[in-house]
C-alpha positions in Angstrom: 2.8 -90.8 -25.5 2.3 -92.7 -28.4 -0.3 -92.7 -30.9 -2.6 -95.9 -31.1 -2.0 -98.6 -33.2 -4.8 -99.0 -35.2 -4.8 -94.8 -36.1 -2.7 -94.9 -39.5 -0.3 -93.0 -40.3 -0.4 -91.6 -44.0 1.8 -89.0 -46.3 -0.4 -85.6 -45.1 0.8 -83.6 -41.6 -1.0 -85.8 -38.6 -2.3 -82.3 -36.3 -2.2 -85.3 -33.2 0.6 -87.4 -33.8 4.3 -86.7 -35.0 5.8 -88.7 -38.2 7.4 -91.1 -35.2 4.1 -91.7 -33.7 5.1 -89.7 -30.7 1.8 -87.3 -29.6 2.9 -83.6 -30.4 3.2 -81.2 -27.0 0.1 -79.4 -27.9 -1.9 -82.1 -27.5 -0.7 -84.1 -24.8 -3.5 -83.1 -22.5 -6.5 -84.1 -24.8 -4.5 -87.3 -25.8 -4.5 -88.0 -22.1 -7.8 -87.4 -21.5 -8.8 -89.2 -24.4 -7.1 -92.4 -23.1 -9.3 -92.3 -20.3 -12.4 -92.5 -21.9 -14.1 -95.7 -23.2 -15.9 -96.1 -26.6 -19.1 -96.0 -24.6 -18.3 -92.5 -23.1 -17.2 -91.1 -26.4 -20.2 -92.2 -28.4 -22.0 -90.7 -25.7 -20.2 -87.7 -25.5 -20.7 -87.7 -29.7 -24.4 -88.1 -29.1 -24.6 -85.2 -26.5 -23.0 -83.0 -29.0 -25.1 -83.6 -32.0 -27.8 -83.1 -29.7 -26.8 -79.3 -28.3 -26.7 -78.7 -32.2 -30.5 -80.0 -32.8 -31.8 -78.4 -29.9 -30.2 -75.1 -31.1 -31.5 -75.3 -34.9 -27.9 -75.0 -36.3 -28.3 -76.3 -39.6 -27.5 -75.7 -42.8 -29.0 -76.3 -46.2 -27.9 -78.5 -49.4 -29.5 -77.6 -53.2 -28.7 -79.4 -56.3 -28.0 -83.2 -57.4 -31.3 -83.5 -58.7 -32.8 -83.5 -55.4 -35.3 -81.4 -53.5 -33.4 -79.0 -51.0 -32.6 -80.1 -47.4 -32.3 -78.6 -44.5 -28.9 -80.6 -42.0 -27.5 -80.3 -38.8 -23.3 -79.3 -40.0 -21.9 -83.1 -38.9 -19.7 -82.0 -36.1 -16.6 -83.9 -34.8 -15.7 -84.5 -30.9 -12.7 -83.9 -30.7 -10.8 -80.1 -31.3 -8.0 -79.5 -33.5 -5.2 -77.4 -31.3 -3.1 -74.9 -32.5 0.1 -73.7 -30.6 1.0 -69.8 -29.5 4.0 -69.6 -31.9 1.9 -71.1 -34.7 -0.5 -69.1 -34.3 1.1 -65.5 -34.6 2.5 -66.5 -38.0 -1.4 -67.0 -38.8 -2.3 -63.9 -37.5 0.6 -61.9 -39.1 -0.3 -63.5 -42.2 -3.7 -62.8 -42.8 -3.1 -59.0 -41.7 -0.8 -58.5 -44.1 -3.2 -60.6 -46.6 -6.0 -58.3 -46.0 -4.0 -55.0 -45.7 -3.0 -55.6 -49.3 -6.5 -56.6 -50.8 -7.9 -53.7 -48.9 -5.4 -51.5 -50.8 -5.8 -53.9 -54.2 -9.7 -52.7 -54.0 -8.9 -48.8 -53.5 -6.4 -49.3 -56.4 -8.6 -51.1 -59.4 -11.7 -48.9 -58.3 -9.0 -45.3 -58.3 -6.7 -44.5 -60.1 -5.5 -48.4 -61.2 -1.5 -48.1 -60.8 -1.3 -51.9 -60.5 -3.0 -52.4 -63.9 -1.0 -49.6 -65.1 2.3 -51.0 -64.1 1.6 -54.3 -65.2 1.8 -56.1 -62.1 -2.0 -57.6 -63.0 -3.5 -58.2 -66.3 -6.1 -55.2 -67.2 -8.5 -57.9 -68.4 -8.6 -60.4 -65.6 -9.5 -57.4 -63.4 -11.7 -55.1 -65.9 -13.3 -58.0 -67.3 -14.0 -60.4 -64.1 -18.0 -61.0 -63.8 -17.3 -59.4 -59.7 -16.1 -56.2 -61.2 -18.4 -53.5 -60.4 -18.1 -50.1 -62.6 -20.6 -48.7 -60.2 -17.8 -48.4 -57.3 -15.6 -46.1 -59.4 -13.8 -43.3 -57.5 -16.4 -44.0 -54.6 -15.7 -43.3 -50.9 -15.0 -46.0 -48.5 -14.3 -45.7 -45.2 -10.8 -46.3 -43.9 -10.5 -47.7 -47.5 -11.8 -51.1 -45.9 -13.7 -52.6 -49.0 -13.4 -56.3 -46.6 -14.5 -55.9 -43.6 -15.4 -59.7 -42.9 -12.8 -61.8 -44.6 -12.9 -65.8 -44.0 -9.3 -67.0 -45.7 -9.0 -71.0 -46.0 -5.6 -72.2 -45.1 -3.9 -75.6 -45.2 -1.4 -77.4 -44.0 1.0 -79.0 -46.6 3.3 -82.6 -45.9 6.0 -80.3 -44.1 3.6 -78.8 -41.6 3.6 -75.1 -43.2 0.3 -73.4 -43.9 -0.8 -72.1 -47.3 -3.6 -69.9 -47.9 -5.7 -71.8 -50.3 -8.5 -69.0 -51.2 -9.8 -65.8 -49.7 -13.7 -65.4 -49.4 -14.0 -62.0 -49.2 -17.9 -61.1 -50.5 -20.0 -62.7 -47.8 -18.3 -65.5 -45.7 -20.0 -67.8 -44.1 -19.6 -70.2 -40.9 -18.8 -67.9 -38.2 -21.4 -69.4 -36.3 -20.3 -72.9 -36.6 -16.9 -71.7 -34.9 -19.1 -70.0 -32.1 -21.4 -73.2 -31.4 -18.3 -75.5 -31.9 -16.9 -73.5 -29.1 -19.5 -73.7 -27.0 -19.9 -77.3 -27.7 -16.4 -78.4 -27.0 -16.7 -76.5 -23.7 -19.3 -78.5 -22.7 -17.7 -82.0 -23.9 -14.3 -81.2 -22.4 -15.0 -79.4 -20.0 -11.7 -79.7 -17.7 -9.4 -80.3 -20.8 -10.5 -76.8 -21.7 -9.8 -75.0 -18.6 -6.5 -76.7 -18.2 -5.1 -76.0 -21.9 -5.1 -72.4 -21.8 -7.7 -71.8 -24.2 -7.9 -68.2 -26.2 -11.5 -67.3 -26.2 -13.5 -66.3 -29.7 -16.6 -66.1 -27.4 -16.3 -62.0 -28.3 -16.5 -62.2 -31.8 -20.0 -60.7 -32.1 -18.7 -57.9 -30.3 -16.0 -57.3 -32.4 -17.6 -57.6 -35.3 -19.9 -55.3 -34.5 -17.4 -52.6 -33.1 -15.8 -52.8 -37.0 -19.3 -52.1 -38.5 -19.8 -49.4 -36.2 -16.0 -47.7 -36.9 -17.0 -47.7 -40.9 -19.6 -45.1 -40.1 -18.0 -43.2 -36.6 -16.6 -40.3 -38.4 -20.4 -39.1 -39.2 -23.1 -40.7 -36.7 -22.0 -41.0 -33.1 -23.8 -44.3 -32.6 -24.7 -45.8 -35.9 -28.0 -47.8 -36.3 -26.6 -51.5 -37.5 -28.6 -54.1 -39.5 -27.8 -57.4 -40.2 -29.5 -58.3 -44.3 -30.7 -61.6 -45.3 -32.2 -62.9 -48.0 -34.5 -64.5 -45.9 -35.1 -67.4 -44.5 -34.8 -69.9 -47.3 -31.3 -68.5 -48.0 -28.2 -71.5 -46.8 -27.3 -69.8 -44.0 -29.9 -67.9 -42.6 -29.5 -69.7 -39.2 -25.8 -67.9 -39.1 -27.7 -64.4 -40.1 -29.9 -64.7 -37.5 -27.8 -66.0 -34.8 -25.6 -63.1 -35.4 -28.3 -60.1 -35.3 -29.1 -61.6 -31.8 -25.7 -61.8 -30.3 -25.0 -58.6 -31.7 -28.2 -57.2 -30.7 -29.1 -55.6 -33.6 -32.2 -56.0 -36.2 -32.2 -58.7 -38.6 -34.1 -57.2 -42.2 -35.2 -58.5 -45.8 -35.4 -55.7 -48.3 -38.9 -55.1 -47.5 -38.3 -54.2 -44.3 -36.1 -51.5 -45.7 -37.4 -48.3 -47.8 -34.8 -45.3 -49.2 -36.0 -41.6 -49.4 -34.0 -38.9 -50.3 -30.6 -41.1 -50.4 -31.6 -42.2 -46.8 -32.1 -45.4 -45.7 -34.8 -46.2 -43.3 -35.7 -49.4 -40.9 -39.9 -49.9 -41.0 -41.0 -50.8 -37.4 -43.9 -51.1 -35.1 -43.4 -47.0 -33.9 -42.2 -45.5 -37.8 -39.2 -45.2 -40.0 -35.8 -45.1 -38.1 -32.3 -44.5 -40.2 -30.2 -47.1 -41.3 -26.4 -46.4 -40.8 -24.5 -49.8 -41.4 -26.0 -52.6 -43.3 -24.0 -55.7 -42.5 -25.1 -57.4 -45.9 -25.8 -61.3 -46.6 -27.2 -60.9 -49.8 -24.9 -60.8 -53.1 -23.7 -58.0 -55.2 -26.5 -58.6 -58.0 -29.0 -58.7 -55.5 -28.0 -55.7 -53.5 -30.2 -52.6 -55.4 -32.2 -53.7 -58.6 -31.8 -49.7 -59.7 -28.3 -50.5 -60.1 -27.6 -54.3 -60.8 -29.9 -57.0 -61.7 -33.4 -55.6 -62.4 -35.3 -58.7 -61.1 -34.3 -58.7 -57.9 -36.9 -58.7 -54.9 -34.2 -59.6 -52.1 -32.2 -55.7 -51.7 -33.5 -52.6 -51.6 -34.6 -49.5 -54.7 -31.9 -46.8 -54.1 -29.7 -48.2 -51.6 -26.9 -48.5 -53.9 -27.2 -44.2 -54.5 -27.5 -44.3 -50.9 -24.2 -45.8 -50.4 -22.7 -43.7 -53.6 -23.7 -40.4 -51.1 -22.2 -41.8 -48.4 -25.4 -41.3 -46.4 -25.5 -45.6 -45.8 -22.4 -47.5 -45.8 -22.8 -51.7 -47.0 -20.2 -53.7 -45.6 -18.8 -55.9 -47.3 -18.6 -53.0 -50.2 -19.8 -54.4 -53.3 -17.5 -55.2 -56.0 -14.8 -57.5 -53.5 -15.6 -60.6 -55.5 -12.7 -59.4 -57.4 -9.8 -60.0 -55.5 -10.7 -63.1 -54.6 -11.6 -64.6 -57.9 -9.5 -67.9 -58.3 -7.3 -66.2 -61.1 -6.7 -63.1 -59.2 -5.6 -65.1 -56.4 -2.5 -66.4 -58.1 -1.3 -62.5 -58.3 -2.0 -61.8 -54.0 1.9 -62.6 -53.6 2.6 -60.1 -56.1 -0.1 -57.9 -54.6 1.5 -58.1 -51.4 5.0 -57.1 -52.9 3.1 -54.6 -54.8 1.9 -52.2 -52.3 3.5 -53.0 -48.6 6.7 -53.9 -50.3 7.0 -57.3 -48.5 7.2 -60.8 -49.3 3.9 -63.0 -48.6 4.0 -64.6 -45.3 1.8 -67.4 -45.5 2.6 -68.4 -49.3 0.2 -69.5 -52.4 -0.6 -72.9 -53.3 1.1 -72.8 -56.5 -1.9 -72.1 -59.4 -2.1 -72.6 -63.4 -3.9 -70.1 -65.2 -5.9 -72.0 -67.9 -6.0 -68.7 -69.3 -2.2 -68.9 -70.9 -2.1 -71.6 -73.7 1.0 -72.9 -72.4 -0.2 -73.8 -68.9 -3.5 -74.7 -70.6 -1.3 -77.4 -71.9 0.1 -78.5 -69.2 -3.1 -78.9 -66.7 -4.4 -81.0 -70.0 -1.6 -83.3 -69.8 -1.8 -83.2 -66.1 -5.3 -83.5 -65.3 -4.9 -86.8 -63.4 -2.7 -85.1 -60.4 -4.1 -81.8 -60.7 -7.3 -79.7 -58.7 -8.9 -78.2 -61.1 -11.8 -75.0 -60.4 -13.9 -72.7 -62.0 -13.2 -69.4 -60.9 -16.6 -68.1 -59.8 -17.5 -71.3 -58.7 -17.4 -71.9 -54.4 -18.5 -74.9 -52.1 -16.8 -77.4 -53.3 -19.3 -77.3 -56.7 -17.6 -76.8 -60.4 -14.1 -78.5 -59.6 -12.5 -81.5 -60.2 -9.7 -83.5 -58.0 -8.0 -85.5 -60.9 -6.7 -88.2 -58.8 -10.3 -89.2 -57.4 -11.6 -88.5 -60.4 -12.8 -91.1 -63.5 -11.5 -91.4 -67.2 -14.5 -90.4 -68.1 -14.9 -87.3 -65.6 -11.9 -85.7 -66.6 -12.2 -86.1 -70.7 -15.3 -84.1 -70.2 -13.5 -81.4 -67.5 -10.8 -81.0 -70.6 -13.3 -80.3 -73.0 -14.9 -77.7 -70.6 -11.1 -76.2 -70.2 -10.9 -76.4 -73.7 -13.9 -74.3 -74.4 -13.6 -72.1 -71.9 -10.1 -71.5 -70.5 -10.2 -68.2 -68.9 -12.9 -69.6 -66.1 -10.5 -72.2 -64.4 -7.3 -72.3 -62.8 -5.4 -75.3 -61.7 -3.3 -76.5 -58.6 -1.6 -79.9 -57.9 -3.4 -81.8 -55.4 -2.2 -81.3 -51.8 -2.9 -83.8 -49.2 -4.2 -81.8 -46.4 -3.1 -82.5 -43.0 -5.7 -85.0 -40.7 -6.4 -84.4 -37.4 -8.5 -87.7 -35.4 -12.1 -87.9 -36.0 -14.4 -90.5 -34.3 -16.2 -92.1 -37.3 -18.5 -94.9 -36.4 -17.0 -95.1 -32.9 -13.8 -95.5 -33.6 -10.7 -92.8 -33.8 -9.6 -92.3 -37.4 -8.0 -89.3 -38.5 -9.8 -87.2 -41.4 -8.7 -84.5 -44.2 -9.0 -80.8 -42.7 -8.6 -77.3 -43.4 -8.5 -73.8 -41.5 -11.1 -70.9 -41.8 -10.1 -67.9 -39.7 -12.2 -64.7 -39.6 -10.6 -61.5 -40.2 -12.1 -58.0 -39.0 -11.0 -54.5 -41.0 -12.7 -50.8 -40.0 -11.0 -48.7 -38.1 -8.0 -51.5 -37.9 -7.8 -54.9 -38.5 -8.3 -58.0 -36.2 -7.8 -62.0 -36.5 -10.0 -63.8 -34.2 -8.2 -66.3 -32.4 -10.1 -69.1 -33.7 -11.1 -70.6 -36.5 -13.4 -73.1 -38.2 -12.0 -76.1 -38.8 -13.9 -77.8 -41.3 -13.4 -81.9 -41.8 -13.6 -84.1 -45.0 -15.8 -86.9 -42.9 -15.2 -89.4 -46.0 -12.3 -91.4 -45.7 -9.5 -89.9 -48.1 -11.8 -87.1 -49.6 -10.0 -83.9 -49.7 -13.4 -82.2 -50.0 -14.4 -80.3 -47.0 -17.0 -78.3 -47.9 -20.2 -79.1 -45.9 -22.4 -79.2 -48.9 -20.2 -82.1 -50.2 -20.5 -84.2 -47.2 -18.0 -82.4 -45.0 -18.1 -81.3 -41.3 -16.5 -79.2 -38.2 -14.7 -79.1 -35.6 -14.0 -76.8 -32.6 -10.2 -75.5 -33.3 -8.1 -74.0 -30.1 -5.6 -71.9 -30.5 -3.5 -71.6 -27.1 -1.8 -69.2 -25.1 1.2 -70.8 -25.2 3.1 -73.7 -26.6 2.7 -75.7 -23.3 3.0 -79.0 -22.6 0.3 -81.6 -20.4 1.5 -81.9 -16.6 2.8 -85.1 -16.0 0.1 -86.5 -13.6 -3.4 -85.1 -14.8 -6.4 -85.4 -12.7 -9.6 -86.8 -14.2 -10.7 -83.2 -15.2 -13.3 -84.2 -17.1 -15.3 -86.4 -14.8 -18.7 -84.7 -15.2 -20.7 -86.7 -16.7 -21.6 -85.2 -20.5 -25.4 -85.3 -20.6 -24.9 -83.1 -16.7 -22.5 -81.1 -18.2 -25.4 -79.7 -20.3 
C-alpha cells in the first residue's frame, strides 16, 4: 500500500510511510482501515473523541504569556502511533539500563561519591546543581531506588534510531493522558485494536502501586499509600486525582497530613491513621518547610525527619532533580559505562555544555542550527530552536548564554520523526516524540506504552502541551506482524455507539 498523495513526505522518519512511500508492516491494518473511512466518519470519529475527553474532565492547565491561567482539554489526535515487538525490546532494554544507572548515580553522589572522586563527573555540576539536596546525605533508601516513577522522552532521528532526549525523574507527569488515550483509541478503533495484537498498559495503576508498596515491604506488611498534591490549582491535578482513584488509595494536601513523633499520620472522619508511602506531586522545596523552603504551605512540618528515620518513605526521594539536570544528562553515557560497565543502548542526543568556553563558542557561532535550554527549565519554557527562531530572538538568547553560561546546554536541532495527524480534516503528518513510564522498587518495569505527544503546528518541533502540543494513543505490539490480506470492515460500529 501506498501512502496518499497529498501526505508529504519530508527529511524526518515518516512512523506510517517508508522513504518509498510504501506503508510500513506495522501499520498496514490501520492504513487499511483508514482507507475505508470518509472525511465525514473521521471528523466524526475526531469529534467523539474530544468529547470522551470533556465528559471525563481530562484537562490540563497553561500559566504565563501575560495571560490569566486556563484550564484545556490535552488536543488529542485520532489516529495511534504503532510500535513493532522487535522495536520495542530495544526500548525496554534501554530505559532499564537508563534507570539502573541513575538509581546507582543517586546512591553514589548522596554516599560515598566515587564518580566525583574518579573524575568521571565534575564535583561542581553535581555539588553545586540547584536539585542537589545536602539533606539526603548517607540517608537510607530502599532498594537504593531514589526513581521510582521515571518518564524518559525519546526520539526518533532521520535513520529511524531512537535517542533519549531527557529523563524527568522528579515528578513526571502524563501518565494519565497514556491511560485515557488508551481507552479512547479503543473506542474509536475498536476492531483495528483487537486485530493488531495490542500490549495492554490498562494495569499501570496497579503496577505502580505494587512498586510504592515494595519501597516499604521490608517493615509494614501492607503499607498505607497516599497519593500528595498540591491541590487542585496545581497543572495536573486531574492526573493526581485520577491516579488515587484507580489505585484506590487517598488523595491528600499537606493539611490533611500531621507528623508526631517522626510518624506520619492521615486525618480522617474516624482519627489519625499512619502514613507509610507518600507517592509525592509536590516539588522538593515544597516537600517539609522545617527542612527546605520556609514559606511553604503545600508539604507537611517534620515529614522530611520522618523520612530521615525511615519511619515514612517519599517516592520520588528528594534530591533526583540531579541526575536529570540538562548538563548532567550529557554524562548518563558515561554514567552507564561507569557503574554497569556497558555501553548506552539507546544513545544521547549529542549536547554542548555552555559551561566550557570553548563549546560556549561554538553554540554562539552556531545559534542559528542549534536547540538551545536552560537547564532547570522544563515544558518547552526557557529554550530556543535557532532555526525557527528571529535575529532578534537569538542576539538576546546569546547575551543570556553570555551572562550566564553554566545554566544552558546546547543540541543541534533534530527533526523528529512525524507520524499522520488529522488537522482540519485532512491527514497530515505532525512532529512527535516518545514518553514511556518506568517503574523501580523492588525491580524495575517499562510499561508497554507510552505517551506520544504531537507538535500540532505544522513544522514546530515543540511538543510540549503547554506550547500548543498534543497526544496520541501509541501501541506497542506483540509482534512485528503484518495486516491479513483481505480485512473485514472491523470497525463498522458506528463511533458515537461505540461509546
Amino acid at each position: 500500500m501506498q501512502r496518499p498523495d497529498d501526505y508529504p513526505l519530508g527529511p524526518a522518519y515518516d512512523e506510517m510511510f517508508a522513504a518509498s512511500g510504501d506503508t510500513r508492516a506495522h501499520y498496514q491494518l490501520l492504513h487499511t482501515r483508514i482507507q475505508t473511512l470518509g472525511a465525514l466518519e473521521l471528523a466524526d470519529r475526531q469529534q467523539t473523541l474530544e468529547r470522551s475527553f470533556l465528559l471525563q474532565g481530562i484537562t490540563f492547565t497553561v500559566y504565563g504569556g501575560g495571560e490569566a491561567a486556563a484550564e484545556r482539554i490535552i488536543p488529542t489526535d485520532l489516529f495511534p502511533r504503532i510500535l513493532p515487538a522487535t522495536e520495542w525490546a530495544k526500548i525496554e532494554k534501554g530505559l532499564t539500563q537508563r534507570l539502573k544507572a541513575l538509581n546507582l548515580f543517586l546512591a553514589d553522589i548522596y554516599g560515598e561519591q566515587k564518580i566525583i572522586a574518579d573524575h568521571i563527573v565534575p564535583r561542581d555540576l553535581i555539588l553545586g546543581a540547584p536539585s542537589y539536596r545536602r539533606q539526603m546525605q548517607h540517608l537510607y533508601v530502599p532498594h537504593n531506588a531514589y526513581v521510582n516513577v521515571c518518564g524518559s522522552d525519546l526520539i526518533r532521528g532521520e535513520d529511524g534510531e531512537f535517542f533519549v532526549l531527557e529523563d524527568n525523574l522528579r515528578v513526571p507527569s502524563g501518565v494519565s493522558y497514556m491511560l485515557a488515550n488508551r481507552e479512547a483509541a479503543r473506542r474509536t478503533f475498536p476492531g483495528t485494536f483487537r486485530q493488531a495484537g495490542v500490549k495492554p498498559v490498562e494495569r499501570y495503576p496497579d503496577l505502580l502501586l505494587a512498586t510504592l508498596k515494595s519501597m516499604a515491604g521490608d517493615w509494614r506488611p501492607n503499607p498505607q499509600v497516599v497519593v500528595l498534591t498540591p491541590g487542585v490549582y496545581n497543572s495536573a491535578y486531574y492526573e493526581h486525582a485520577y491516579l488515587a482513584r484507580l489505585m484506590g488509595v487517598p488523595l491528600v494536601e499537606g493539611r490533611d497530613l500531621a507528623v508526631h513523633d517522626d510518624l506520619v499520620y492521615m486525618r480522617t472522619t474516624s482519627g489519625l491513621r499512619r502514613v507509610d508511602v507518600i507517592y509525592r506531586r509536590v516539588d522538593d522545596d515544597f516537600i517539609d518547610p522545617l527542612s527546605f523552603r520556609r514559606d511553604s504551605s503545600l508539604g507537611v512540618a517534620g515529614v522530611f525527619n520522618a523520612y530521615r528515620s525511615g519511619n515514612v518513605v517519599i517516592c520520588n526521594a528528594p534530591g533526583t532533580g540531579v541526575a536529570d539536570d540538562k548538563a548532567v544528562y550529557a554524562f548518563v553515557p558515561s554514567i552507564i559505562k561507569y557503574y554497569l560497565d556497558e555501553d548506552a543502548i539507546l544513545p544521547n542526543v549529542k549536547t554542548f555544555l555552555c559551561r566550557d568556553p570553548v563549546e560556549l563558542s561554538h553554540v554562539l557561532a552556531n545559534l542559528d542550527t542549534l536547540v538551545v535550554k536552560a537547564v532547570g527549565a522544563s515544558g518547552g519554557y526557557g529554550m530556543l530552536v535557532g532555526p525557527h527562531a528571529s535575529r532578534a530572538e537569538r542576539a538576546d538568547f546569546a547575551e543570556a548564554l553570555k551572562a550566564d553560561p553554566e545554566n544552558y546546554i546546547a543540541q543541534p536541532t533534530i527533526q523528529l520523526s512525524t507520524a499522520p495527524c488529522l488537522v482540519d480534516g485532512r491527514i497530515e503528518p505532525r512532529h512527535v516524540d516518545l514518553r514511556p513510564f518506568i517503574l523501580s522498587g523492588e525491580k524495575v518495569v517499562v510499561t508497554p506504552g507510552a505517551l506520544t505527544r504531537v507538535a500540532l503546528k505544522r513544522g514546530s518541533l515543540v511538543v510540549n502541551s503547554s506550547q500548543g502540543g498534543g497526544s496520541k494513543d501509541t501501541w506497542v505490539l506483540s509482534d512485528d506482524g503484518r495486516a491479513p490480506p483481505d480485512l473485514p470492515d472491523a470497525d463498522g460500529v458506528d463511533a458515537e455507539s461505540a461509546l
